[in-house]
BAVOFI-729124 format. One line per 5 residues: for each residue y, x, z of N, C-alpha, C, O. Coordinates in Angstrom, 2 decimals. Last residue first. Example, Ala and Ser with C-alpha at 12.3 -4.5 7.8 and 13.67 -1.06 7.14 Angstrom:
BEGIN
-2.25 12.85 7.08 -1.06 13.67 7.14 0.03 12.90 7.87 1.14 13.41 8.04; -5.69 13.19 7.80 -4.50 12.30 7.80 -3.30 13.20 7.80 -3.32 14.24 8.46
This chain:
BEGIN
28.12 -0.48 13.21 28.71 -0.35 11.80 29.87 -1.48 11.70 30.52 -1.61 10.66; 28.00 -0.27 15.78 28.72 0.95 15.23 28.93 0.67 13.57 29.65 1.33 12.83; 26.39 -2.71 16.35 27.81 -2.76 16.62 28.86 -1.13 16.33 30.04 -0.95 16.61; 23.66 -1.56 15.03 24.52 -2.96 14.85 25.97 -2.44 15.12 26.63 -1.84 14.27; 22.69 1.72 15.25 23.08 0.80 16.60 24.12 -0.25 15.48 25.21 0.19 15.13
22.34 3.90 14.10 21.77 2.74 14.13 21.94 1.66 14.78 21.18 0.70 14.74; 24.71 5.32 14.87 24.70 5.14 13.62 23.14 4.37 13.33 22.85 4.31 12.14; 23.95 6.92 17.41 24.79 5.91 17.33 24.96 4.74 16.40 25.24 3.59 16.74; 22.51 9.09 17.23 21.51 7.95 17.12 22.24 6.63 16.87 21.75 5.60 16.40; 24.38 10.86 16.57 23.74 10.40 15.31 23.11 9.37 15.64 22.91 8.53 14.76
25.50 11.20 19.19 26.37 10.67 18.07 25.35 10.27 16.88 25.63 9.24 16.26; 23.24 11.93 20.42 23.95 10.33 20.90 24.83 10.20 19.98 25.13 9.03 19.76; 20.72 13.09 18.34 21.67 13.71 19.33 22.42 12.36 19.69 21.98 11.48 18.94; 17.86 14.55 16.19 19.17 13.35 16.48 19.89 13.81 18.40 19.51 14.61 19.26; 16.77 16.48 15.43 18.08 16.65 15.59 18.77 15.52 15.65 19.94 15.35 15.31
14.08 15.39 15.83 14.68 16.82 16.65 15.78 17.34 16.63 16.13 18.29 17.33; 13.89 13.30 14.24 14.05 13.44 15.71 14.28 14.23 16.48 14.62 14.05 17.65; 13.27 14.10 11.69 14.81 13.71 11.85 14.93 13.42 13.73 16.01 13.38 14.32; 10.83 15.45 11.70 12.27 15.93 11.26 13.59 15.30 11.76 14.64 15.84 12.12; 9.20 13.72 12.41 9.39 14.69 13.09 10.73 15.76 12.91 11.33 16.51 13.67
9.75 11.75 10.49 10.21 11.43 11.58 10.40 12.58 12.76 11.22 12.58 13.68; 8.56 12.52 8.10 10.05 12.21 7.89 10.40 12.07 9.33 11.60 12.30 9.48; 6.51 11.86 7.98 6.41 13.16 7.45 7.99 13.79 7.82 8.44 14.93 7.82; 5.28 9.33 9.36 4.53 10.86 9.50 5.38 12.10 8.82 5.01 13.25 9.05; 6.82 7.45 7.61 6.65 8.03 9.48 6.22 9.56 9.74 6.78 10.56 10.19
5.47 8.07 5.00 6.97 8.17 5.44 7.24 8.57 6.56 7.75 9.66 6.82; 2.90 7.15 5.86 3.44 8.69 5.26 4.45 8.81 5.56 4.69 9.65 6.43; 3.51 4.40 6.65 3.02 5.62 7.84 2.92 6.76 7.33 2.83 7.67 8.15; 4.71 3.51 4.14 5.41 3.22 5.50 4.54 4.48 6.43 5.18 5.46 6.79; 2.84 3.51 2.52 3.55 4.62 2.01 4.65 4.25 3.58 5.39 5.19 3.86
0.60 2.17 4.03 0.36 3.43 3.68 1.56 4.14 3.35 1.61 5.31 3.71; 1.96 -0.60 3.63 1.52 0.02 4.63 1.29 1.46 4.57 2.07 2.03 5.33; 1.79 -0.70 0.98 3.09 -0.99 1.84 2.83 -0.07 3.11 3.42 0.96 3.44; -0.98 -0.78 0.50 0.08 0.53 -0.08 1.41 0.39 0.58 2.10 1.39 0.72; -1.31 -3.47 1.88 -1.95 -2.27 2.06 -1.73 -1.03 1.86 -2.06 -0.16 2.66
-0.33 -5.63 0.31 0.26 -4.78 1.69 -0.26 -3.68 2.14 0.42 -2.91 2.83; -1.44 -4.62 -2.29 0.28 -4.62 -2.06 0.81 -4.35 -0.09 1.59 -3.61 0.51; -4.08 -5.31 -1.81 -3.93 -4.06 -2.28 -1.88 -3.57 -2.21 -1.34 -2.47 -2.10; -3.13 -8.04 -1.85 -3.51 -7.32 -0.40 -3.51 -5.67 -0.86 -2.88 -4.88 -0.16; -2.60 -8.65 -4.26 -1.51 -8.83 -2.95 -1.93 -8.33 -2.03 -1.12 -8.05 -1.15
-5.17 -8.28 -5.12 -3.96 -7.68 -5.93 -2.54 -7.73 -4.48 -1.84 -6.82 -4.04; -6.54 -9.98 -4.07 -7.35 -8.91 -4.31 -5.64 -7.95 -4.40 -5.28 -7.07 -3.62; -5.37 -12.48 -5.00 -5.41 -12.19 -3.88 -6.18 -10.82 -3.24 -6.35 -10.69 -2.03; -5.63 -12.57 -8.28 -4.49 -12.35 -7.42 -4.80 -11.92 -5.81 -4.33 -10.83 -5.49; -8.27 -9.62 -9.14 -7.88 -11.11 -9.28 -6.21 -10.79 -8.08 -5.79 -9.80 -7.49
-9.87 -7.41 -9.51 -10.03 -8.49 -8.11 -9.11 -9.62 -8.19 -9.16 -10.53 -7.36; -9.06 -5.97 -11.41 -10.04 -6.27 -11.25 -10.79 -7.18 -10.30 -11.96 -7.55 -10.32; -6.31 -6.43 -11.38 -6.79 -6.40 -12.54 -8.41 -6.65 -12.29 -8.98 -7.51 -12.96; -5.37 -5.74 -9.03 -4.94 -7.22 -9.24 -5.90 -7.52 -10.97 -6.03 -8.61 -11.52; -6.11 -3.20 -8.74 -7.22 -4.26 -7.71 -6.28 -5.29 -8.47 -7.08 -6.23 -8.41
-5.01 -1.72 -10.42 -5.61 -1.84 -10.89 -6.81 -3.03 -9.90 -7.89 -3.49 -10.25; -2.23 -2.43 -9.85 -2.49 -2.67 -10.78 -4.10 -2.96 -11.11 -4.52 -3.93 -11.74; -2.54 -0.39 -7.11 -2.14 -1.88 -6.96 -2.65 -3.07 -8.32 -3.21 -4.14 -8.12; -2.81 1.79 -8.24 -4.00 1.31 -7.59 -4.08 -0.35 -7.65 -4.94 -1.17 -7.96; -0.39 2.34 -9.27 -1.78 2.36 -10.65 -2.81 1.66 -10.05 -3.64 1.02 -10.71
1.26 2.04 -7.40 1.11 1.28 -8.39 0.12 1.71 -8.99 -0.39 0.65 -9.38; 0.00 5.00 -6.13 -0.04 3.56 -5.44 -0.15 2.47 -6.31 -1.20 1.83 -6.33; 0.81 6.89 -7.59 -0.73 6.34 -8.10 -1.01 5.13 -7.36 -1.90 4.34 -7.65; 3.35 6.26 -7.48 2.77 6.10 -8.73 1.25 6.10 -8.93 0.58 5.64 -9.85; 3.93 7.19 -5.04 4.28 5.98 -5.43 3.22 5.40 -6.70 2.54 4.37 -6.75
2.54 9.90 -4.86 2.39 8.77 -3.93 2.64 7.68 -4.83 1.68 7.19 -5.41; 3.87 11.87 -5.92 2.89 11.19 -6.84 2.50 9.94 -5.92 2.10 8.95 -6.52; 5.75 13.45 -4.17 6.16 12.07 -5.00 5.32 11.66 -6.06 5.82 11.15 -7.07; 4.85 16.80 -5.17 5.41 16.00 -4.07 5.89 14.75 -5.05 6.27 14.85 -6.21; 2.22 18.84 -6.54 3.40 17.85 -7.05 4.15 16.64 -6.12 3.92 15.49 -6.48
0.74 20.28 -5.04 1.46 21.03 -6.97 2.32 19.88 -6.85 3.46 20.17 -7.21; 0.67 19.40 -2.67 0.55 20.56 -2.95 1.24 21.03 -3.90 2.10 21.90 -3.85; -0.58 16.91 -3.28 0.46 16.93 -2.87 1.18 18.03 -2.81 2.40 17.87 -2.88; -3.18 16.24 -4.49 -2.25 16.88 -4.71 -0.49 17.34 -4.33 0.40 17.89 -4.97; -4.44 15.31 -2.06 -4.99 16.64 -2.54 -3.87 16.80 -3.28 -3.20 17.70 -2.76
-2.97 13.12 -1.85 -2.56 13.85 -0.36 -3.26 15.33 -0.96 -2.83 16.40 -0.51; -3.14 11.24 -3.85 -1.79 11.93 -3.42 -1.76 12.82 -2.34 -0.70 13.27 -1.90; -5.87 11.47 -3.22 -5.73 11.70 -4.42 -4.05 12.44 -4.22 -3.74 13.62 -4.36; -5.97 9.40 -1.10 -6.89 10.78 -0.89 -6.14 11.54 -2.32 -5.87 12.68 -1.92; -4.54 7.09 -2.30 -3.62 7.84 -1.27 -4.45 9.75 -1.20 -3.88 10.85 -1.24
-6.27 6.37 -3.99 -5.11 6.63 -4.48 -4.30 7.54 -3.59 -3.59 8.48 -3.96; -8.26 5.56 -2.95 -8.49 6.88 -3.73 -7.46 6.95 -3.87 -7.30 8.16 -3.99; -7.48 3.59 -1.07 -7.88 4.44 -0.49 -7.65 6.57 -1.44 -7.31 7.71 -1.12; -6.54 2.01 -3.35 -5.86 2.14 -2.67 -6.22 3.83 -1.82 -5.55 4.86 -1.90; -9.32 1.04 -4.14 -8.31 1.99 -5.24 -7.43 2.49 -4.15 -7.62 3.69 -4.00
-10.98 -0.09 -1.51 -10.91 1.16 -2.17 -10.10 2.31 -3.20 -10.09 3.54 -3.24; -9.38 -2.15 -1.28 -8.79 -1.05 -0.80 -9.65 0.04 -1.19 -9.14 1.16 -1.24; -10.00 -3.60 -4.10 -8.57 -3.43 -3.72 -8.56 -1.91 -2.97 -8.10 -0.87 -3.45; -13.07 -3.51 -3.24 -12.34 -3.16 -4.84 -11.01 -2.81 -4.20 -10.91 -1.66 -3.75; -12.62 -5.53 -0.76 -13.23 -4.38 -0.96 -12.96 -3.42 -2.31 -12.50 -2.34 -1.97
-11.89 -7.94 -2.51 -10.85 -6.98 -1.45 -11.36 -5.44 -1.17 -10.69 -4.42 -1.31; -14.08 -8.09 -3.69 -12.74 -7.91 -4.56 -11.92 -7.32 -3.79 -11.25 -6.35 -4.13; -16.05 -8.15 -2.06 -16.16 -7.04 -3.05 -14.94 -6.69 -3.18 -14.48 -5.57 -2.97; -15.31 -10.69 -1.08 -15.75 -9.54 0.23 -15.80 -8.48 -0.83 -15.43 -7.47 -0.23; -15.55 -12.80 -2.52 -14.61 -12.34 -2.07 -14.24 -10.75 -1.24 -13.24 -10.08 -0.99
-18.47 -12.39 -2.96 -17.72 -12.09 -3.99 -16.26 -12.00 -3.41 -15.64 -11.03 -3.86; -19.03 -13.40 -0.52 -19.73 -12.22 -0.63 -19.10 -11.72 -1.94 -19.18 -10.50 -2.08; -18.58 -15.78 -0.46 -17.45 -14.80 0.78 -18.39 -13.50 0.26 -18.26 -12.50 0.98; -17.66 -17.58 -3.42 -18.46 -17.16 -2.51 -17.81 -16.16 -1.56 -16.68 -15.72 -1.78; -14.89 -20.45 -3.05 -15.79 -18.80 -3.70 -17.05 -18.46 -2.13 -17.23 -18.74 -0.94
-14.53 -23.76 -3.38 -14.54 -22.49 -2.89 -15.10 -20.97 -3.34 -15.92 -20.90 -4.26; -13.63 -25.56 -5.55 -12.78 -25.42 -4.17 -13.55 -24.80 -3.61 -13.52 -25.44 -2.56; -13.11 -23.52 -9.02 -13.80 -24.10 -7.69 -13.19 -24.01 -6.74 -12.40 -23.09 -6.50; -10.89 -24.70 -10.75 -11.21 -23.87 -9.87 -12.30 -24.18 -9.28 -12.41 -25.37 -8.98; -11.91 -25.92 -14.34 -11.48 -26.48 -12.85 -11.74 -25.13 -11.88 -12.73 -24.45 -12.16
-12.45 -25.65 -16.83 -11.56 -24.89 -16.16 -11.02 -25.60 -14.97 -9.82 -25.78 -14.73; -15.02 -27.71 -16.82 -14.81 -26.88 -17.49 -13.36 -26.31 -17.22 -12.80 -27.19 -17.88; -17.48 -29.89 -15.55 -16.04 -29.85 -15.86 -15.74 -28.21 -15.77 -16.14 -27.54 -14.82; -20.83 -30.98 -16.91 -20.14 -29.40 -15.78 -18.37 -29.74 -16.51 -18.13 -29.79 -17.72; -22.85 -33.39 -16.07 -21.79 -32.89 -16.92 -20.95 -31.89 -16.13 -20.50 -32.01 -14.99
């Protein structure tokens, strides 16, 4: 007799191994995708991130879906680095760096 909406206590690692796989691939196209257009339209990042995120929790289930989350975390954190840091380091100076420092606020 087969019991009928019970989880199984385990998955296969070869079906697990797709879904994450699924995840970062959207992820992947999502970022290649914001970086060709980046050109005609600055700040599509976020939004195809969520579409990606959406779309690994849709097709890979929850834990497919949360990793596709740190994964765009990650990605829009080292764009940010990358784009934003060379800028703001060439004019920090001891009064501006001050203004991270705990005991200046």
């Amino acid at each position: 007799m087969e019991a009928r909406g019970i989880i199984r206590p385990y998955a296969d690692p070869a079906d697990t191994y797709f879904r994450f796989g699924i995840a970062l691939s959207f992820v992947g196209i999502a970022l290649g995708l914001s970086l060709l257009s980046q050109q005609i339209h600055a700040g599509v990042l976020p939004v195809l991130l969520s579409g990606a995120v959406m779309l690994a929790g849709w097709f890979g289930r929850t834990a497919a879906g949360l990793f596709a989350v740190m994964i765009s975390m990650i990605t829009v954190g080292i764009t940010l680095f990358l784009h934003t840091a060379p800028l703001q380091w060439s004019s920090m100076n001891f009064h501006t760096s001050s203004r991270f420092c705990p005991a200046h606020w």
